[in-house]
N, C-alpha and C positions, 0 to 999 in steps of 0.2 A: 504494500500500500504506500503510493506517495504521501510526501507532507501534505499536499495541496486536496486528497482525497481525506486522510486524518483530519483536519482542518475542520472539512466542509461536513464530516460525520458526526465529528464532535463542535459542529458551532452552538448549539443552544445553550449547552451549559459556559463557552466559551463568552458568550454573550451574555447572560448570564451574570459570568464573572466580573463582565467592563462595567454592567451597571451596578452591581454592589461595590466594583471599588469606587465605581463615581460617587456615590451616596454616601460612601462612609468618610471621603476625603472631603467631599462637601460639607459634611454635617462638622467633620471634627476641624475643619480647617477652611471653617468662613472665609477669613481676612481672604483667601486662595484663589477668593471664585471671579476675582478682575483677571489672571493669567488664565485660569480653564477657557473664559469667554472670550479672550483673544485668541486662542487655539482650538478655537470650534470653526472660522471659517479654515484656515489651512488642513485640517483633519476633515471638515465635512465636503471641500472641493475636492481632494485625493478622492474622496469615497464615493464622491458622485463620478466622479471620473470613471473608475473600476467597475462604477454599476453601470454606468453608459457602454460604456467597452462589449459588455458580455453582450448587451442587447442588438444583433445580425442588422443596423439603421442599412449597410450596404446590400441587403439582401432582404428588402422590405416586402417587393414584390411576392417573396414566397409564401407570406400571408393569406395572398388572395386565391391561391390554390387549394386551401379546403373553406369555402365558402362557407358550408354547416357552423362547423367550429369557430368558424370568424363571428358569424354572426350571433351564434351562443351566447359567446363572450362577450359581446357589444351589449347586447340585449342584459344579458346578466345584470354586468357592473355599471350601466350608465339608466336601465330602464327598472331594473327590479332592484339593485342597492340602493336609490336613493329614497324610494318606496318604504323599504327597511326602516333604514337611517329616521326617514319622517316619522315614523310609528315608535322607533325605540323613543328618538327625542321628547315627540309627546306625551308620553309616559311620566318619563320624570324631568323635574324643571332644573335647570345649568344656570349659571352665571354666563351671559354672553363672553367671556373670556375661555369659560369653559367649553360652553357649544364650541366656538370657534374651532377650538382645538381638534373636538369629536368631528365636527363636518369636513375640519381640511384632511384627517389621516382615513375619515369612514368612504369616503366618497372617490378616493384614490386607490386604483387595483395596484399590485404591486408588480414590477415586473422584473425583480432580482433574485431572491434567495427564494423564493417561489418555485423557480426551477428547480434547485435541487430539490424541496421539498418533494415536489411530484413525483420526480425519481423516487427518491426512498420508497413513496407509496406505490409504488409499480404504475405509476399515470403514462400518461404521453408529452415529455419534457421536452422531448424534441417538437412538439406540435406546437404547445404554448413558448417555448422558445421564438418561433416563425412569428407567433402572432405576437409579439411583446413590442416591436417598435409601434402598432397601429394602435396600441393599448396605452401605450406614453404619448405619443401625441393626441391620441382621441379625450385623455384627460386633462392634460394642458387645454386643450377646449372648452373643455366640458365645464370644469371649476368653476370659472369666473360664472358663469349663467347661475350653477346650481348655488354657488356661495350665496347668489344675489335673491334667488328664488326663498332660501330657509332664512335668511337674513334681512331682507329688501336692502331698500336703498341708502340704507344707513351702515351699511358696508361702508362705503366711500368714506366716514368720517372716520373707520378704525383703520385702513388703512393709506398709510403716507403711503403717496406716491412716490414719491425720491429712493427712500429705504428700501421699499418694494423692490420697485426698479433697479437698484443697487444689488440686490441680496440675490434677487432672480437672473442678472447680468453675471456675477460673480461667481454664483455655485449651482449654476442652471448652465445658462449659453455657452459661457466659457467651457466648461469638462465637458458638455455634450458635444460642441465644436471640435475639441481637441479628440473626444472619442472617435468622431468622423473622421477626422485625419490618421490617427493610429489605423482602424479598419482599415481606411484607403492606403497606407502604408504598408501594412501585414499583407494586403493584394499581391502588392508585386513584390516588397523586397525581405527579406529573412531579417534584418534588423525590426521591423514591424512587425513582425512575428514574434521573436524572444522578447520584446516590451509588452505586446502582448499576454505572452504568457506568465513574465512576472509580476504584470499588475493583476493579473487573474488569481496568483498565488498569492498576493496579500491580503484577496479581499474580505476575508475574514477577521486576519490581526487588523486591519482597516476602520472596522466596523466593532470591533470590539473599543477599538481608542475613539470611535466615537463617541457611542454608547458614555463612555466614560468622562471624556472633557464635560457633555452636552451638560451631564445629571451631575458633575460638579461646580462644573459655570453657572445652575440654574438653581438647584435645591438651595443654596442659602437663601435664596430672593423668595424662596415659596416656601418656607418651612413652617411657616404658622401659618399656612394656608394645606397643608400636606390632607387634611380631612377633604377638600374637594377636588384633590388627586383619588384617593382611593373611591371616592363615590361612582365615580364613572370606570372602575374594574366591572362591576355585575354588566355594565351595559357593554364594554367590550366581550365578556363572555357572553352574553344573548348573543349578538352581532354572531360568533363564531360556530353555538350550537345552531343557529335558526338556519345561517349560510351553508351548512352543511348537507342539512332539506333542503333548502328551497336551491342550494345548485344541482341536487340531484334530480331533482322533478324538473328543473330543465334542461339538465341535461336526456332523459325519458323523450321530453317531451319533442326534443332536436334527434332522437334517434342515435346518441352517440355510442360508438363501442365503448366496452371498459375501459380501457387507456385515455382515449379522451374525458370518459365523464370524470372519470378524477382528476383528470389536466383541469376542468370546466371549473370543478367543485375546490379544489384549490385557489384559483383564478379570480374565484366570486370573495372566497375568504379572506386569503389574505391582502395586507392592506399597506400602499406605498411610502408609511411613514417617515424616511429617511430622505426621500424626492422631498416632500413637503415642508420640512422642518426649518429649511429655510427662509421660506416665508413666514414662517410660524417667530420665527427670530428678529423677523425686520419691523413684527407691531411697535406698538409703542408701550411705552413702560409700565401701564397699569393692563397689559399684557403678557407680563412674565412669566404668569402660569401656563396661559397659551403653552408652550413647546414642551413643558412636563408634561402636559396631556398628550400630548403628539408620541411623545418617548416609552408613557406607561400601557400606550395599545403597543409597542414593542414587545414590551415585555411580556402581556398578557397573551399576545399572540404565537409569542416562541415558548411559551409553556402549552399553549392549544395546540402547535405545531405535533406534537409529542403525542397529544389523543389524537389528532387527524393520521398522522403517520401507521398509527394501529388501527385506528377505526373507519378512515375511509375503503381500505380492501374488501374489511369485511361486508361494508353495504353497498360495494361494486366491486361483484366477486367479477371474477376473470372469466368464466364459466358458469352457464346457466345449472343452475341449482333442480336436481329432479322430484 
């Protein structure tokens, strides 16, 4: 087994790790958390980089060669997750700092460590692979409409323009640009290729040091606020039990083989927190909690990763059942 297989076997508990260390450096060392915040954007453009990279943007077209499955996954994440989203929110009431948080990581499919997820669960990681650049860009779309829909028009006063604009130039356009060019480089010459592969093999310790600066830069600003952090746990686990059904029955309902319906039922679950977290970063300051919400569907979700890993086979077995 390589490193870079070790790695990606053992990232849950590995991630895991980056945020209890972040918590505990945060909690025990305040004064700390002006240096974590200055190393959250150079650690989270690395990271976005590495996620950009994985994602085939030069080989976009291949998406549109399984139609069914394209459109599953459209349908899922942009037509029946906001659907969700509406119903859980209504339930129980958020501090608009809070929602915030919930609608920018609930409403974004993820299109990184998803793959491998699928794999472990015998999915079709190669299918949701093809489909992950029209998934990132379909949500870059999608956001700003659904923000304004669950929010109205008083969005515009939470977020600065400038910051925005900064945050999204910086650790958006920038690493996805750069991503484009590495692919196009890996094309024709082998120097693109071993960058390639070594930013592939970091993306784990990557993501682990993010994890970690993030929830040390932020947990002293929110720590007497920590009770409506943990409030919005039960609703990221609804979100991950309910997704689990309602990606199944659409997947049924699209006719998917095994392999893809657990590509589909992953796809619908898990969620792009680490894309969005920048923006989550660029509010304004009686926003701080904002991006601890962003970070603890992280965490909720790579502990649910663990039940899906076991329990999606058994409720798309490979093999019809007599």
């Amino acid at each position: 087994m390589s490193a870079t297989q070790w790695l990606e076997r053992h990232q849950i508990p590995i991630y895991l790790g980056g945020l209890a260390a972040g918590a505990v450096v945060g909690l025990a060392l305040p004064a700390s958390a002006p240096i974590w915040e200055r190393s959250i954007y150079p650690v989270l453009g690395t990271l976005l980089y590495a996620t950009f990279l994985r994602v085939p943007f030069t080989r976009l077209t291949r998406a549109f060669r399984d139609g069914r499955f394209l459109a599953a996954a459209l349908l899922l994440n942009f037509a029946v997750v906001p659907l969700i989203v509406a119903a859980l929110t209504a339930v129980v009431a958020l501090p608009r700092a809070v929602l915030l948080g919930v609608l920018l990581v609930l409403l974004t499919p993820c299109i990184d460590y998803v793959i491998v997820f699928t794999g472990l669960a015998g999915g079709d990681s190669h299918r949701l692979l093809a489909a992950s650049p029209l998934l990132m860009l379909a949500q870059m779309a999608a956001l700003p409409p659904l923000l304004w829909l669950f929010l109205g028009p008083g969005l515009a006063d939470i977020v600065a323009v400038g910051p925005f604009l900064e945050a999204f130039g910086i650790l958006i356009v920038a690493p996805l640009g750069l991503a484009w060019a590495t692919e196009a480089l890996a094309a024709r010459h082998r120097t693109g290729q071993v960058l390639s592969s070594a930013v592939g093999a970091a993306m784990v310790p990557l993501m682990a040091a993010t994890l970690l600066v993030v929830v040390a830069g932020q947990v002293p600003a929110i720590s007497h606020r920590l009770g409506r952090v943990v409030a919005v746990v039960p609703l990221y686990v609804a979100f991950l039990v309910i997704m689990a059904g309602v990606g199944y029955g659409v997947a049924r309902g699209f006719r998917l083989d095994p392999g893809r319906s657990r590509a589909l039922i992953f796809s619908g679950a898990t969620r792009n927190s680490l894309v969005v977290l920048p923006l989550a970063l660029a509010l304004p300051a009686g926003y701080a909690i904002t991006p601890v919400i962003v970070v603890t569907q992280t965490l909720v979700e790579l502990l649910g990763m663990i039940g899906y890993v076991h329990t999606i086979p058994r409720l798309v077995r490979s093999r019809p059942q007599s």
